[in-house]
N, C-alpha and C positions, 0 to 999 in steps of 0.2 A: 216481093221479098220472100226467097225460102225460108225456110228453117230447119234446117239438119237431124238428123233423127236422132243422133247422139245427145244434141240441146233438146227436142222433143223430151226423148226418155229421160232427162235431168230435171227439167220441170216438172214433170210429172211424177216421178219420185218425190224432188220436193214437197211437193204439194201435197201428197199420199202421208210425209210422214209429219208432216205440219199439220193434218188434220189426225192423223192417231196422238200426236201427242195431246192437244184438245179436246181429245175425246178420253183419253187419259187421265189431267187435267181434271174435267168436270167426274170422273168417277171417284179420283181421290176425294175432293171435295164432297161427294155425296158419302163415301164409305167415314170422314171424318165428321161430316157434319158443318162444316165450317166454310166461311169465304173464304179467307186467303188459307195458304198451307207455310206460306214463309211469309216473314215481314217483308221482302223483297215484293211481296205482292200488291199489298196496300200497306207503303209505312205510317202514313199518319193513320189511319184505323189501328193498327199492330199497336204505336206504343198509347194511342188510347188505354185500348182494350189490356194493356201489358199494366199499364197504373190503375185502372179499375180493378183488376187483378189484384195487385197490391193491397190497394185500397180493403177491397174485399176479405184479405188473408187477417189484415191489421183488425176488422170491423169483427170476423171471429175468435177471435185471442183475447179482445175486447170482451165479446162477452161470454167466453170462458171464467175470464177472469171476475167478471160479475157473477157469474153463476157460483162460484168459489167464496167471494167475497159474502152471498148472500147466507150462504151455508154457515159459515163463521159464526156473520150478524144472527141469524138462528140459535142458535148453540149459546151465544153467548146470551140472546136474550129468553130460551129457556132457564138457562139459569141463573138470572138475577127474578124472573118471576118466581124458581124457589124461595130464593131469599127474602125477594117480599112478602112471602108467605110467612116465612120463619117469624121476622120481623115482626109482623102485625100480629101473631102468637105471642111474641115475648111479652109485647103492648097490655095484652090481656090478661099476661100472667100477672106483670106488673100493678095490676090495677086489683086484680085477687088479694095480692101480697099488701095493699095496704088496709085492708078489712082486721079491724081491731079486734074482731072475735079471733083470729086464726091462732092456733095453739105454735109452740116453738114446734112443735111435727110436722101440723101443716106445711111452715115456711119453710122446714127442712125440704119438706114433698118437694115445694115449689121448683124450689133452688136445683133441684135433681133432675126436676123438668128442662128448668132455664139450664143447665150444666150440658142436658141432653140436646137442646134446641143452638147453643155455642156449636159444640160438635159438628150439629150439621152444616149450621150455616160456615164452617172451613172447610167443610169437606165440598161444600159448594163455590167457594172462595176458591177452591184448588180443583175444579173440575178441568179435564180436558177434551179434547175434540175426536177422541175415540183414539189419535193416531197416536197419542203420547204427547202430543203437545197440549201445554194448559194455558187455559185462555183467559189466565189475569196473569200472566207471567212475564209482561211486555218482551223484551227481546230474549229474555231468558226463557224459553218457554219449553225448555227439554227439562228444566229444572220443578220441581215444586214451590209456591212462591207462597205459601204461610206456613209456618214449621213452628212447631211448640216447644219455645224454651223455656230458663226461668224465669225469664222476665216478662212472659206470656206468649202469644203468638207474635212473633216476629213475621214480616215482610224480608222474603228473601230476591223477590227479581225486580225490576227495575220498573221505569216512566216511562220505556219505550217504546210509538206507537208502530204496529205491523203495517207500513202502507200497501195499497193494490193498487197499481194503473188498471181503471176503469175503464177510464176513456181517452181519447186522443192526448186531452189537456187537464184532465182530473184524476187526482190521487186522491185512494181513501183509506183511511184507518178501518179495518176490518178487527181490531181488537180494544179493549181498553183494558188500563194495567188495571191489579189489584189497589195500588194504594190509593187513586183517585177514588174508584169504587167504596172500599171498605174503609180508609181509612180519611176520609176526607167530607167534608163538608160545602152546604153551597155558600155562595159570597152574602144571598140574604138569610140566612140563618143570626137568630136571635141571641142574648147574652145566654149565658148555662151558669146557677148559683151551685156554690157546693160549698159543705159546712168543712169547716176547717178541722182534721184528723187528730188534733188534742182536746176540742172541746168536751166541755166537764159540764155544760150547763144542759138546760132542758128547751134551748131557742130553735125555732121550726122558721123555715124562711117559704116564703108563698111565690110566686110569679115572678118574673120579671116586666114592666110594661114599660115602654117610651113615650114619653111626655113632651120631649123637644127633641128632634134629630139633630138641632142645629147648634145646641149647647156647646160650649166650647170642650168640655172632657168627654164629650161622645165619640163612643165607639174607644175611649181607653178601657182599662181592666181596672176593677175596683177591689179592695179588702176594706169589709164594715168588720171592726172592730168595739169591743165593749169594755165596759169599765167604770166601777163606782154606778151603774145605772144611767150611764151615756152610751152613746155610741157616735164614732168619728166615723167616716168614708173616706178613706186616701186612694190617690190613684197606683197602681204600683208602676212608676215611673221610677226614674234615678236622678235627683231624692224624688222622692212622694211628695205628691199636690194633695191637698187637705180640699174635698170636693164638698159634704156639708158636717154637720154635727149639732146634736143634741140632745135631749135626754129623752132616752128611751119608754116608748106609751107601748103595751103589747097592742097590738091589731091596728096601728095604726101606720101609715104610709111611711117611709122612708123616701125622700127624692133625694137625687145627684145625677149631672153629668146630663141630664135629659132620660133620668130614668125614673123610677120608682118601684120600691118591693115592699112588702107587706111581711112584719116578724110579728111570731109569737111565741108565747111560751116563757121561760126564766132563761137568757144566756149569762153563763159566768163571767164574771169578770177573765179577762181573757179569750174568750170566745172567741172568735174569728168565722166569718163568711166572704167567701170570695166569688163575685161576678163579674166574672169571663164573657169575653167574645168566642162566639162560637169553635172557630181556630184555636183559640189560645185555651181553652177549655180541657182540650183532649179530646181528639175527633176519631181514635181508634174506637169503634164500634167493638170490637173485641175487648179490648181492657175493660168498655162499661158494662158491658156483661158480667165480666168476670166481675169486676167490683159491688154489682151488684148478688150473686153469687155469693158471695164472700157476704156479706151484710145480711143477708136472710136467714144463713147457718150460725147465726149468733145470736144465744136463749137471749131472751128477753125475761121470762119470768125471774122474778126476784131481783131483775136491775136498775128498776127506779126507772125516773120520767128519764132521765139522758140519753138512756140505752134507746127510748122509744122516738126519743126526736134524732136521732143518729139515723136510726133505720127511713121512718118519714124524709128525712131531708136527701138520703141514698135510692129514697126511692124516685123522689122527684127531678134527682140529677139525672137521674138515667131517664124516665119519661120524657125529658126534654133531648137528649143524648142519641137516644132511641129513633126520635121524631125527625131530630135533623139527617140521623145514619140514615135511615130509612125515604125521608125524601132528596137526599143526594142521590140514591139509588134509584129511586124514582125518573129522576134527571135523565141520569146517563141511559135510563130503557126509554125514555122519549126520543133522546140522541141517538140511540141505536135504530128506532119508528122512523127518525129522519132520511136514516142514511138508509135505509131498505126502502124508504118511497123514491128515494132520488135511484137507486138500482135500479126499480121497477119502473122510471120513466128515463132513464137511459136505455131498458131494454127496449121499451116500444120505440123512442125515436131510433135506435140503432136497426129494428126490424123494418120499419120504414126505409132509414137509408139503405140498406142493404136489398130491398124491393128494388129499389130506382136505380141503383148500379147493377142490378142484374136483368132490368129493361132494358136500359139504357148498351151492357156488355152482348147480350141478345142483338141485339140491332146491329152495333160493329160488327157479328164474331157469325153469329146465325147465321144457316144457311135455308132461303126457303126453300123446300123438298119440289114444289109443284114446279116450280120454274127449273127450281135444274134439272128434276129430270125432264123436262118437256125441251130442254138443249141439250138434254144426254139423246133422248132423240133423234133429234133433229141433225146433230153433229153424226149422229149411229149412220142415220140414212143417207146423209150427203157422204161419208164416206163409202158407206154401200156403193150408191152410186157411181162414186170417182172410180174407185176400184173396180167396178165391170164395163166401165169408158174405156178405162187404159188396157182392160183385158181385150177389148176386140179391136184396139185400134192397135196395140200389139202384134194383134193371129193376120191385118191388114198385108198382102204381101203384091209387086204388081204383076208376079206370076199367075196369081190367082184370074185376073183376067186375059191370060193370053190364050 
């Protein structure tokens, strides 16, 4: 069988540029680093490697968005660890201001102290995040969220929480509003007594302590009321449940409802004491400041026992007021401890997955260097060689041997 020199030189072309292009080929692939250079190459590796990709872009946003989220939870819980600070200050002031030596000056000192220490603690109430936003301001947060009116510090922004996509299937609140904070109480918080603002007598009310939780007017709100040297406990329901009554022993217990308090002192006829459930109390930690304030700057000398069991029994609302403000606060910086652990162990599983899809995208996508170039060679020489075959079988002529 011949074969014609014109199909000769056509094959042999071919094959010349079938191996340039191979040789081509493996250079792109070494200059990109990669196996394939088109999905057309290897499609199931390509859209692998195309959703790891993804995967990968999602798994950084993730934790961008943690790393933002954790700045927040930062921020926010330096400062309520001011405020706990404040707080447990006022505690001590508090406990100053009941010492019977103290002169009307002193309690004035006090109160200018505690006046001083309010201040701060709104001014920490209204902190923000450096950028202008403030971080009790729930979704108002361009706004200031406690402003001093007449009716004292008012709450101007709202309940609502800032959420952050963390992760694939977790949202997190990276802020919490001001009124839960400051103005709120936890669900076990205790009754809070407060003497009723017409009394004229000289009655000091002591503790609150639970005796039955399972009473049947537990957890209502009570008014101990006096009279002729009794004293009734109604519930303040609509009408009023009559919970005990009888005459009045100073120092000794009062029970109702699954409670008991201890009175002392002469209450007037008419008197009034009221114990609240925590909630119902007044759980604005500002207003008891301020009422206590208000109660300190008012002489005592020369006003009889009344004046002095008025301030005793203002001192003790806010002790108890104080204690609850303060461990709601408490709360919410544990809540805050929760959600920075749970950041801190979605970082580390996200830096593990993120390891194993970039093993795993390495192996698709990677190209190893020693092999290819060891068939960048290879493919270099064998085209060397093609190439000086067809050169002398080219210069071949059969003049040459005549």
């Amino acid at each position: 069988m011949r074969i014609s020199t014109q199909s000769f030189y056509a094959q042999s072309m071919s094959s010349l540029g079938s191996q340039q292009q191979q040789l081509f080929r493996i250079q792109q692939q070494l200059a990109a680093g990669t196996k394939f250079l088109t999905a057309a190459d290897d499609p199931v590796a390509a859209a692998r490697a195309l959703g790891l990709s993804q995967s990968m872009a999602e798994s950084t946003q993730y934790a961008t968005s943690r790393s933002r989220a954790m700045l927040s939870l930062s921020q926010e819980e330096t400062a309520l660890k001011s405020a706990t600070s404040i707080m447990q200050n006022m505690k001590t002031l508090a406990v100053q201001a009941g010492n019977g030596t103290l002169s009307d000056a002193d309690r004035a000192s006090l109160a200018t102290t505690l006046q001083g220490n309010l201040d701060q603690l709104v001014n920490v109430a209204n902190a923000d995040d450096g950028n202008g936003q403030f971080l009790f301001a729930g979704f108002k947060s361009g706004s200031q969220p406690f402003v001093a009116g007449a009716g004292g510090i008012q709450y101007m922004g709202d309940q609502g929480q800032r959420l952050m996509q963390i992760d694939v299937s977790r949202q997190m609140s990276t802020t919490d509003d001001g009124r839960s904070v400051f103005q709120s109480v936890q669900g076990g918080a205790g009754y809070v007594s407060s003497a009723g603002a017409g009394n004229t007598g000289s009655g000091v009310f002591g503790s609150v302590g639970v005796t039955d939780a399972g009473a049947a007017n537990y957890g209502k709100d009570f008014v101990i009321s006096f009279s002729g040297g009794n004293y009734t406990v109604a519930t303040q329901d609509t009408p009023p449940v009559v919970a005990a009554s009888g005459a009045y022993v100073p120092g000794a217990a009062i029970s109702f409802g699954g409670l008991q308090i201890t009175m002392s002192g002469a209450p007037a006829d008419g008197d009034t004491f009221q114990v609240a459930t925590a909630r119902n109390a007044g759980t604005d930690v500002f207003a008891a400041i301020g009422e206590l304030v208000t109660a300190l700057r008012q002489p005592l000398a020369g006003s009889g026992e009344a004046a002095k069991a008025d301030l005793l029994n203002a001192l003790s609302t806010f002790n108890v007021k104080i204690t609850n403000a303060h461990d709601n606060v408490l709360t919410v910086m544990s809540s805050i401890g929760s959600r920075m652990n749970e950041l801190d162990a979605l970082n580390t599983s996200g830096a593990s997955r993120d390891l194993i899809d970039k093993g795993y995208l390495s192996e698709l996508v990677d190209l190893d260097p020693a092999s290819a170039i060891s068939e960048f060679l290879q493919r270099q020489t064998s085209l060397q060689a093609t190439q000086q075959t067809f050169a002398r079988l080219h210069s071949i002529a059969l003049f040459n041997y005549l």
